[in-house]
C-alpha positions in Angstrom: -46.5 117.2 130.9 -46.3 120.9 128.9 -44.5 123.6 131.3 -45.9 126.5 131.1 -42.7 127.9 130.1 -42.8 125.8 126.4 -46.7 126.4 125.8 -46.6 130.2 126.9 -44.0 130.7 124.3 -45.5 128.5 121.8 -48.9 130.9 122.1 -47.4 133.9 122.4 -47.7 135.2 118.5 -51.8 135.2 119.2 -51.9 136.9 122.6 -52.5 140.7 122.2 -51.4 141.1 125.4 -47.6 139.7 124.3 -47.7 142.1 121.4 -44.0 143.6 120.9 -42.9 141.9 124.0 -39.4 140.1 124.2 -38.9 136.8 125.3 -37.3 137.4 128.0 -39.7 139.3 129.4 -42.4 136.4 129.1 -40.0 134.3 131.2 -40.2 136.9 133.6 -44.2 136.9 133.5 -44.1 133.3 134.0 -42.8 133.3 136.8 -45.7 135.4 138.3 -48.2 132.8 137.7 -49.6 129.1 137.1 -50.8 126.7 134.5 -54.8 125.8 136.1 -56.8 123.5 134.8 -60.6 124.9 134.6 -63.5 122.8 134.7 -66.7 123.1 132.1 -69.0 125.6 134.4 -66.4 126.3 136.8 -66.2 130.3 137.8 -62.5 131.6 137.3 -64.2 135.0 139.6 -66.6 136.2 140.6 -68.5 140.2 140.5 -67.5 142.1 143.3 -64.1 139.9 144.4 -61.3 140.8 144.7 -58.4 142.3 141.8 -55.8 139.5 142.9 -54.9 138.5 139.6 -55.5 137.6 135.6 -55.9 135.3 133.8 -54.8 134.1 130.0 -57.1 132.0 128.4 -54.7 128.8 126.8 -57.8 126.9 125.9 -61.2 126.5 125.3 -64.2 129.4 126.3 -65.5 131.3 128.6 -68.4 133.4 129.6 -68.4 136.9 130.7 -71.5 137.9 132.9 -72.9 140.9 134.6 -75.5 141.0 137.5 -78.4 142.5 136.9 -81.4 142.6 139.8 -80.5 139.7 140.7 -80.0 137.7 137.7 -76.5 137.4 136.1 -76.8 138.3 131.7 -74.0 136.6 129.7 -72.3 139.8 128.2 -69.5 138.5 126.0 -67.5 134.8 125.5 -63.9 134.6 125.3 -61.4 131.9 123.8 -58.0 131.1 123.1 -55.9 133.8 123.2 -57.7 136.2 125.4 -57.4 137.9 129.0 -59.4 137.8 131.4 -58.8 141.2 134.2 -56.0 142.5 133.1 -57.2 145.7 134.2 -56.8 145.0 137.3 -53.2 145.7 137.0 -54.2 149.4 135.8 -57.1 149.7 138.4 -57.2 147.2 141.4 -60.7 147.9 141.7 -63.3 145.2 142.5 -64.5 142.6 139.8 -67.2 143.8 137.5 -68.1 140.9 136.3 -68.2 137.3 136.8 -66.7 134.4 134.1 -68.1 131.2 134.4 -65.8 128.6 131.9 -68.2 127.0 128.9 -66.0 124.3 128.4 -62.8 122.9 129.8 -59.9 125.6 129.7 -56.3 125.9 130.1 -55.3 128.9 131.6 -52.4 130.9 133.3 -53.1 132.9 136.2 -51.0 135.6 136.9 -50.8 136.8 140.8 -50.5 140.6 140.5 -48.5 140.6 143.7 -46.1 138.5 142.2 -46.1 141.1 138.8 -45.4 144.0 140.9 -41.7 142.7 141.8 -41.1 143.4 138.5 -41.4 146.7 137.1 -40.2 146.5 133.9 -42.3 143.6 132.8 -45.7 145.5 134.0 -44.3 149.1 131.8 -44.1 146.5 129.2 -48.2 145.5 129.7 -49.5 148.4 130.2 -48.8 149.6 126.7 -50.9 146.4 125.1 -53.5 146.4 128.2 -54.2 150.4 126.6 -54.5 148.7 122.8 -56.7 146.0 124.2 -59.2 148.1 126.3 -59.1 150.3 123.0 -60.2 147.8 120.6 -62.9 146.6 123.1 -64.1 150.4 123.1 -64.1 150.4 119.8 -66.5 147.4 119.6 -69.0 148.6 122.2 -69.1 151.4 120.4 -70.2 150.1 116.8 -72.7 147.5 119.0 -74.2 150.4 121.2 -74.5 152.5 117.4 -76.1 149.6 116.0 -78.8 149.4 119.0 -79.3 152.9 119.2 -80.5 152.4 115.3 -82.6 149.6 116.0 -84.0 151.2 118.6 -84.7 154.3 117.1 -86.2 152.4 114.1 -88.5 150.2 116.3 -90.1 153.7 118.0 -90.6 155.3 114.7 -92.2 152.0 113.8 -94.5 152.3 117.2 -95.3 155.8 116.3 -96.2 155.4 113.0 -98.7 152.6 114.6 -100.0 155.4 116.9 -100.8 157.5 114.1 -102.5 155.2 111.7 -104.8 154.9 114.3 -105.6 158.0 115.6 -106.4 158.9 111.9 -108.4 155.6 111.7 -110.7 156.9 114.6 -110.6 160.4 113.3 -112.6 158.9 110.0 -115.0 157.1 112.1 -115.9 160.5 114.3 -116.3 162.2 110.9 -119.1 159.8 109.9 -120.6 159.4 113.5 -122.3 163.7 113.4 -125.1 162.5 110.6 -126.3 159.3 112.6 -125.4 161.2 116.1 -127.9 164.3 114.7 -130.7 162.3 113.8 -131.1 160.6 117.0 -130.8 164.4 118.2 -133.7 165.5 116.1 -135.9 162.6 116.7 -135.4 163.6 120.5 -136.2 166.7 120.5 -139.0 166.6 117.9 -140.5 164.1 120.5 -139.7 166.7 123.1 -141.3 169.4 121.1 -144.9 167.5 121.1 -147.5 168.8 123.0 -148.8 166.7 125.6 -152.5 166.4 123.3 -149.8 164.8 120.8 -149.1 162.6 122.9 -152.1 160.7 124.0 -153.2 157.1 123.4 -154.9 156.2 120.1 -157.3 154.4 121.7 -158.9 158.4 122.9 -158.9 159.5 119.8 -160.5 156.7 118.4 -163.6 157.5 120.7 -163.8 161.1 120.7 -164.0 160.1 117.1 -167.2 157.9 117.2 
C-alpha cells in the first residue's frame, strides 16, 4: 500500500498548490491530513457545511455544483492535480458549493485544525492559494466576456427581428388607405341617398305602367 508520504511527493511537480514549496514543508502538510478513498457519486461536501478542511485531488474527477432554486447546476470539473476549498484556509466561511466525485478518486484531506499548528507551512500556502484564486479569476473573466458577447449578439439578433417586422406591417398599412377608402365611399355614397333612392324596384316598375 502507497503512504501518502511517497505518492504526495511523487505528485507534487503538478500541484499548483506545492509551487516553490520545499520538501520539508510537504512532510509537514502531511501530517495534517489523510489519504481517502472516494467513491464514483460520492459527495466530498456539501453547500452550506462547514470550512473543516481541503482537499487534493490524487486521482480521477470531480464535479463542482451550485444550488440554484432548488436545483444544484454542475459549474466546473476538476482532476488530478487540483484543490478542492483551499480557501477555506484564507476565509473559514461556509461551503459555496457542493462536489459530487464523477469517478473514483484518490484524495488527501487536509484538517485545517491540524494546519493551523503550523504556521510556517500555512505562510507557505497562502502565497500559491492567491496565484490559484488568480488564475481562476482570470478564467471567469474571459468565460463571463465571452457570454456577455454572445449575449449581446443574440439581442441585437432579436431586435433586428423586431424591426423587420414592424417595417413588414408598416408596408401592409401603406397599401390598406386605397381598399380602406373605397369601402368609405361606398358607405357614405349609400348614406347620401335619398330615401326615394332607395325604394324597391318592384314600385317603380308600377308607377311606370
Amino acid at each position: 500500500m502507497t503512504k501518502p508520504s511517497e505518492l504526495l511527493v511523487k505528485v507534487a511537480p503538478r500541484i499548483p498548490l506545492f509551487y516553490g514549496i520545499g520538501m520539508g514543508v510537504i512532510e509537514d502538510l502531511i501530517k495534517c491530513g489523510a489519504l481517502l478513498h472516494i467513491k464514483k457519486d460520492e459527495i466530498l461536501f456539501d453547500e452550506g457545511g462547514e470550512p473543516d478542511s481541503f482537499f487534493i485531488l490524487l486521482n480521477g474527477e470531480a464535479s463542482v455544483e451550485k444550488s440554484l432554486k432548488k436545483e444544484f447546476y454542475h459549474i466546473a470539473t476538476l482532476g488530478s492535480g487540483d484543490c478542492i476549498g483551499e480557501t477555506n484556509i484564507i476565509n473559514p466561511s461556509k461551503r459555496s458549493a457542493r462536489v459530487v466525485a464523477l469517478t473514483d478518486c484518490l484524495v488527501f484531506k487536509v484538517y485545517v485544525f491540524k494546519l493551523n499548528m503550523f504556521p510556517g507551512l500555512v505562510k507557505d500556502l497562502y502565497l500559491n492559494i492567491a496565484r490559484i484564486l488568480e488564475k481562476r479569476l482570470r478564467a471567469n473573466n474571459i468565460e463571463l466576456a465571452t457570454l456577455t458577447a454572445k449575449t449581446r449578439q443574440l439581442e441585437a439578433q432579436v431586435v433586428s427581428v423586431a424591426e423587420d417586422g414592424v417595417e413588414g406591417e408598416s408596408g401592409m398599412l401603406e397599401e390598406a388607405p386605397d381598399d380602406t377608402l373605397s369601402a368609405h365611399d361606398s358607405h357614405n355614397e349609400l348614406f347620401m341617398r335619398t330615401e326615394g333612392d332607395l325604394k324597391p324596384a318592384s314600385t317603380e316598375t308600377d308607377q311606370t305602367t
